[in-house]
C-alpha positions as CSV (number, residue, x, y, z in Angstrom):
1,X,79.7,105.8,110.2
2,X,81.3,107.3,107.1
3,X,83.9,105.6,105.3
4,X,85.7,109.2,104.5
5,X,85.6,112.7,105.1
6,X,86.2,115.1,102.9
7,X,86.6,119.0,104.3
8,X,85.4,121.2,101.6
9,X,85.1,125.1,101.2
10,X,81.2,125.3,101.2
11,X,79.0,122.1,102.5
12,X,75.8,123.8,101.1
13,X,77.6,123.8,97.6
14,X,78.6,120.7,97.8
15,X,75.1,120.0,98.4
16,X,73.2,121.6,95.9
17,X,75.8,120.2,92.9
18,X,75.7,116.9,94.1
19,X,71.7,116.8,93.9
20,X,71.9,118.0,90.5
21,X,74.0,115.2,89.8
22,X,71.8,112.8,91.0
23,X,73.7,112.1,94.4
24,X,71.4,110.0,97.3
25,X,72.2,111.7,100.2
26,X,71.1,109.8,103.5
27,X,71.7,113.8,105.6
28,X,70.7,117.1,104.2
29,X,72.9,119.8,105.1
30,X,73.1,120.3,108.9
31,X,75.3,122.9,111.0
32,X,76.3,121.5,114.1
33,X,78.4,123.8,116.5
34,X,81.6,123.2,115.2
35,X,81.3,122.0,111.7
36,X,78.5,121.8,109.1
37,X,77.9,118.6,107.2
38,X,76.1,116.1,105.3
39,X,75.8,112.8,103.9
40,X,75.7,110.8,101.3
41,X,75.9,106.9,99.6
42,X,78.6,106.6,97.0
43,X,76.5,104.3,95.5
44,X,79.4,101.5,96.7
45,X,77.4,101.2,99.7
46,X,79.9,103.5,101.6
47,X,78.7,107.1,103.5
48,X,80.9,109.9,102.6
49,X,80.8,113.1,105.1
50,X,81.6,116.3,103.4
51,X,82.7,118.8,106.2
52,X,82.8,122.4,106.4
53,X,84.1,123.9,109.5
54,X,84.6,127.9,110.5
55,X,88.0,129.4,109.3
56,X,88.6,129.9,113.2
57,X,89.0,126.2,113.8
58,X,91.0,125.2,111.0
59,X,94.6,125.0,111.6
């Protein structure tokens, strides 16, 4: 279960810098139904969730 979750503009983004950088992530990018997101170690031992959901369901 991740320790945080971060909503961010553009999950995919997110993705690709953070692989540059040399982030482990433990889940590729992944568009679910209502949100799109990923995963990754913060090298703390702690999952961190970056979340993108549709502008529709943001509030």
């Amino acid at each position: 279960m991740p320790a945080t979750s971060p909503q961010v503009a553009d999950v995919q983004a997110v993705y690709a810098r953070l692989r540059e950088l040399g982030v482990t992530f433990t889940q590729g990018p992944n568009k679910g139904r209502v949100a799109s997101t990923t995963i990754f170690d913060d090298t703390c031992g702690n999952l961190i969730q970056s979340v993108t959901q549709p502008r529709s369901t943001l509030s």
